[in-house]
Every structure is written in C-alpha cells, then in structure tokens.
N, C-alpha and C positions, 0 to 999 in steps of 0.2 A: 134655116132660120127665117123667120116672118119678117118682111120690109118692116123697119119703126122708123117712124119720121122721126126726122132731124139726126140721121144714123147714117154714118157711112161704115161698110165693113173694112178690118184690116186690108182684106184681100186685094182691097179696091183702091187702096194708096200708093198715090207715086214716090210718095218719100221721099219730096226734092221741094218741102218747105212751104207746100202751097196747102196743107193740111192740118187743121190742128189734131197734135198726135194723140189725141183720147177720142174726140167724136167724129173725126172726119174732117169736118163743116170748114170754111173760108177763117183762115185765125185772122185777127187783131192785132195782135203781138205776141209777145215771147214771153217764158216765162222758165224761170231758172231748173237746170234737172235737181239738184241738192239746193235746198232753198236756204235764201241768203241768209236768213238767221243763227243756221246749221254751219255753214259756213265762216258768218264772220265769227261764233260765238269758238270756233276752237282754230281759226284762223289757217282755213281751207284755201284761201281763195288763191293760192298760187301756187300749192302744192298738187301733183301729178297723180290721176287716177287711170290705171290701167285700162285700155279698150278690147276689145275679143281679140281686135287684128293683130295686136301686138302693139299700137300706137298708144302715147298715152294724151291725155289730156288734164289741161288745169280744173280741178273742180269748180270754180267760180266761173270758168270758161265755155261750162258746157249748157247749152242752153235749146229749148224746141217752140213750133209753134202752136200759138193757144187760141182757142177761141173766147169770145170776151165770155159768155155765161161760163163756160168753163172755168179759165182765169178768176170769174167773182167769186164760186165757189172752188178754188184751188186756197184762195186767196186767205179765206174764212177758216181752211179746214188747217193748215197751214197756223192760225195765230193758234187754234184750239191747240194743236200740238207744241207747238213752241211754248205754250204759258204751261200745258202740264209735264213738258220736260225739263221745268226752271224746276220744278218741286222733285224729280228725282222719281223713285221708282216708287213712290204712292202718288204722284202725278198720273205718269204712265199709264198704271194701273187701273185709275179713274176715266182713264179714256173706255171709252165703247171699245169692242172688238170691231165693230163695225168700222169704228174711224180709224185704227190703229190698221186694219184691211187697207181702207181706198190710201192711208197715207204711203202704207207700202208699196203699193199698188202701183200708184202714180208715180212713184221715184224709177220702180221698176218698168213700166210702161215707157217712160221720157228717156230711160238710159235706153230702149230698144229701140225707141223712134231714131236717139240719135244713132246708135249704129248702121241703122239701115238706112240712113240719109245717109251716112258720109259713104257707103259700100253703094248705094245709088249712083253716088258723081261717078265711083270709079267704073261705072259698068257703061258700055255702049247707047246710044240713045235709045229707046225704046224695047231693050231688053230689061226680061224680070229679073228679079232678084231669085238666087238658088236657092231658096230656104225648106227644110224637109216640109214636108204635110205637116208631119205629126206634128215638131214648133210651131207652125202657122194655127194649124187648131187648137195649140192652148196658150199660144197669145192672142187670138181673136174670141175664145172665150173671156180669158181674164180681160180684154177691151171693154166686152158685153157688158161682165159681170161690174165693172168699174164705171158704166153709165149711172150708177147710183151713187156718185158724187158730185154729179148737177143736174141730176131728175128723180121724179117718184118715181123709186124700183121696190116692188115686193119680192124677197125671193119664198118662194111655194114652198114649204114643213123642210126645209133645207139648207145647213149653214155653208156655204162654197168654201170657206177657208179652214185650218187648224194654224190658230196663233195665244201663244204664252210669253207672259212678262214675267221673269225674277229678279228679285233681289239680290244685289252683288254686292261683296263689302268692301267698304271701305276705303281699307288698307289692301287690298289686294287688286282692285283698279281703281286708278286717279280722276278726280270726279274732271279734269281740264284734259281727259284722252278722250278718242272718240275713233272706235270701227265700224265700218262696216262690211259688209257682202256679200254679195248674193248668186244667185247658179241659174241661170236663162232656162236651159234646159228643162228642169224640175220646178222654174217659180218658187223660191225659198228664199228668203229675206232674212237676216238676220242684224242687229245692230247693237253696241255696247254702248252709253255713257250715261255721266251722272248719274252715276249707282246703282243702274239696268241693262239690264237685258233683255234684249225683242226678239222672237223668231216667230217666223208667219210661214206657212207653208200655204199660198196663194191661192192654191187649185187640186185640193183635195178631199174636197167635203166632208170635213173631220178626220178624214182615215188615220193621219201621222199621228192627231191628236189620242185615237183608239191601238193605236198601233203600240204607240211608245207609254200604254198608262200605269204601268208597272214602273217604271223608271219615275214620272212625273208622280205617282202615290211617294215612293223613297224620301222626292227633295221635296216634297210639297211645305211648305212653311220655313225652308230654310231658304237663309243667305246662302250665297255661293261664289267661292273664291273666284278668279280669271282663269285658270286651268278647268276648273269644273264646270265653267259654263261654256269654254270652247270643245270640252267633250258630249256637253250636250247638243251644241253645235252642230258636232260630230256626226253622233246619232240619228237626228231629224235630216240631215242634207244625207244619210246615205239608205235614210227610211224613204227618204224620197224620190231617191233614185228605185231605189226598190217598187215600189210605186207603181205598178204596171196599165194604169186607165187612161184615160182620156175624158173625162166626164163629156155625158152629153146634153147640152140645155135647150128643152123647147122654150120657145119667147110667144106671150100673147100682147099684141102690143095694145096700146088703151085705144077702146072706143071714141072715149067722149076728153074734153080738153082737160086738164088735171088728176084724169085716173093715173094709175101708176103703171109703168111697166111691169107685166108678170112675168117674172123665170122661174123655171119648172126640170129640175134634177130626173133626168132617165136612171132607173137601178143601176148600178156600176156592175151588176150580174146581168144584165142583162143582154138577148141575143148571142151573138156567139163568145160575149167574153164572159165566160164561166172561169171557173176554180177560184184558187186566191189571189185576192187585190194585190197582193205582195210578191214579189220573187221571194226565193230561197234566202235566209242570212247566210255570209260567208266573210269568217273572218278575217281572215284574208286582205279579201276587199275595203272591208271595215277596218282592218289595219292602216290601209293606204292612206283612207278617209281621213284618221285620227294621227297620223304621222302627221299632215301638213295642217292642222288644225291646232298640234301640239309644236311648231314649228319654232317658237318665241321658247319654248325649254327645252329643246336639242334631244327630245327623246323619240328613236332609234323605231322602226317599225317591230326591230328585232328584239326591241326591251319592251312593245308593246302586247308580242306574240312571245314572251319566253314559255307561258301555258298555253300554249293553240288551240285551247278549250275554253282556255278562259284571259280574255284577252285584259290588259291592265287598265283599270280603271281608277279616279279618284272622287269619282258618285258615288260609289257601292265601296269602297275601302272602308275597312273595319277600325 
C-alpha cells in the first residue's frame, strides 16, 4: 500500500486509546460503538452485548477513540441514518449502498477497535497482539476502504461490498425489537428493525451478491417473515465463509490538495489464486449455520437435514 497522508495503517496501532480507531491520527474524544440514538430508541443502554473473549459489555458502555474530522463526519452520517430508519424499510432503502457500507462499517470497525484495546491491556508492555495475517489484512483493508467517510475516495470500476435491504412484516417482527450481528472473521453485518432487514457482506466485491442470485431473484419483491429472513441470514454468513479471497487494493493517493483517493480492485483470479472464489457447498455445514440462526424456533439440525439433499427451507417452501 502507497503512504496517504493523514493515514495511519491498522498494522501500526497500539490499541491503548491514543489512536482514533478509523484513521490512526491523535482523537479528540470518543465517540459511541452503537450510536446513542440506536440505543436509546429500543433502550440498549444497559443491556449486555457479548465480546469475542467471553466478557460481556453494556451496549451504551462501549465506546472508542475519534478523531474530530472523523467524529464530524461519523456524526452527519449517523443523523442520515437514523432519520431514514424512523421511516422503516423504504427509509433504509433510500439510503445509498454506499452510506448503508461506511455505517456498517464503522460499527464494525469500533467493535474491533474495542476488542483489541481491552486484549492490549491484558498483554505485557510492548508485546503485539496475536492476531492471524489473514484478519489483519481484511481489517486493514476494510480500514482503507472506510477512509471514504471523511475523504474524497474514488473506488476504480469496483464496488468492495455486496449489501441488501428487505422488507419484513409486520406481524412477524415488532417494529420496538431490534437485532443484530455480525462475524469478524468474514465481515458480514446483518441487522433487523422497524420493519427491515440489512445485510452487508463488507469485503467481497459483490461475489455473495452473484453468488446467492438465484435465491435473491425468488424473494425479490416480497416481505419476509422473521424466520425467512434469519435463513437468509443463514445463507450469506455461510456464503461467506465459503468465500475463499482476500481482495487485493492498490491506493494512488492524490497529488494535488482535494483530489480523491483512488482504490483499485486486483482480479480476485489473479496470480496464484486461481479456480473458484467459493469452497464447495456442504450441507452439513450449512446445517450448522442454519440451526443457530433458527435458534428462537427450536428447530433441530436433524429436522433441518431430514432430506440431506435437500435441506429444509422456508424461502423456497411451496
């Protein structure tokens, strides 16, 4: 990757609070991981959100540091969303892909910062952190690719993310519930309320989006109950595990003061990672995925494999 001013990379963070956890750069102050509107509006702030270590924390308690440009445009992008999640899933909808990216983005980014700050205290002074390669380069990408919510970034004939909103009804989730989830590993966001459903798949330059377009032609125009949309859930978090790249991004950074940042997508065939983008399906597996996904109606991996050919679904039910 090209130096770009005013950039510091993941690589290069101590993760002990002296960094804002998106550009690097000296923060200013804090600024909340689940933002307080999210929070106070389904009355988060003191109920427990699981951490990777097994620790858990208050959602209104978890908080990172920001740099002020950051912060102004965290700040902005933050009311865009909140006023089009008052209107529900033609809200949403009306959002940009692009804005509905950096807001996942950033939620996802803040929950990483905080774990590797509090996994920092507990490590010895001046030792790193154990974190594989492979997670380090696809959250120092998605860092990159998330500099385009407080700079001109162009990305080059390339879209980095696959993300879809649907319609959920009514009577089948309560418009005062509110999930979410998401998988580190694979970058996959997903979240339920006021009468939508979001799932982003962060860092896969459309693939999940081409991957799963047989499924997404099926529901395309329809509502979708709360079991049908945790099965689509399903699908994309174990498409994406399936997932086998790492995209690669050359950066030109700007010459002259207000060009934009250019990023620029390597073929994901390219060099020695040939054949397909995808592992193999195995139901199996996919079973597993969809057991705990299906976990609110107590159905059974073993009722979900009774056809080992064809595993139970209520997308495609007749």
């Amino acid at each position: 990757m090209r130096k770009i001013p005013g950039f510091k990379a993941l690589d290069q963070f101590s993760f002990n609070g002296g960094e804002c956890f998106l550009s690097g750069l000296p923060p200013s102050g804090q600024v909340p991981v689940f933002p307080d509107w999210l929070v106070d509006r389904y009355g988060l702030r003191d109920k427990t959100f699981g951490l990777l270590d097994e620790r858990v924390a208050s959602y209104g308690g978890l908080r990172v540091p920001c740099h002020a440009v950051v912060k102004k445009a965290s700040d902005l992008l933050e009311e865009q969303v909140r006023e089009a999640f008052e209107k529900g899933y033609a809200g949403l909808k009306s959002l940009s892909e692009h804005e509905l990216f950096l807001w996942a983005g950033k939620l996802v980014m803040a929950l990483v910062y905080r774990e590797f700050e509090t996994a920092a205290a507990l490590q010895p002074a001046g030792t790193p952190l154990d974190v594989s390669p492979v997670l380090l380069a696809k959250l120092s990408n998605l860092q990159l690719l998330m500099q385009s919510l407080f700079r001109p970034v162009e990305f080059e004939n390339f879209t980095p993310w696959s993300l879809l909103v649907v319609e959920l009804e009514d009577e089948a989730f309560p418009k005062d519930d509110f999930r979410y989830q998401d998988e580190v590993n694979t970058l996959i966001f997903s979240m339920e309320g006021n009468g939508a459903g979001v799932i982003a798949c962060l860092q896969d330059n459309g693939e999940n989006l081409r991957y799963n377009r047989q499924l997404l032609q099926a529901i395309q125009g329809k509502k979708l109950q709360r079991i049908q949309f945790a099965e689509l859930c399903a699908r994309f978090y174990y498409s994406g595990y399936l997932f086998n790249r790492v995209p690669q991004y050359l950066t030109y950074p700007p010459r002259n003061a207000g060009e934009p940042l250019a990023i620029e997508s390597m073929p994901l065939q390219s060099g020695a990672a040939t054949g397909s983008i995808f592992d193999n399906w195995d139901n199996k597996v996919y079973a597993q995925v969809l057991e705990t996904f299906w976990k609110p109606w107590n159905i059974s991996r073993f009722e979900i494999l009774k056809d080992p050919q064809k595993p139970l679904s209520y997308l495609f039910a007749e």
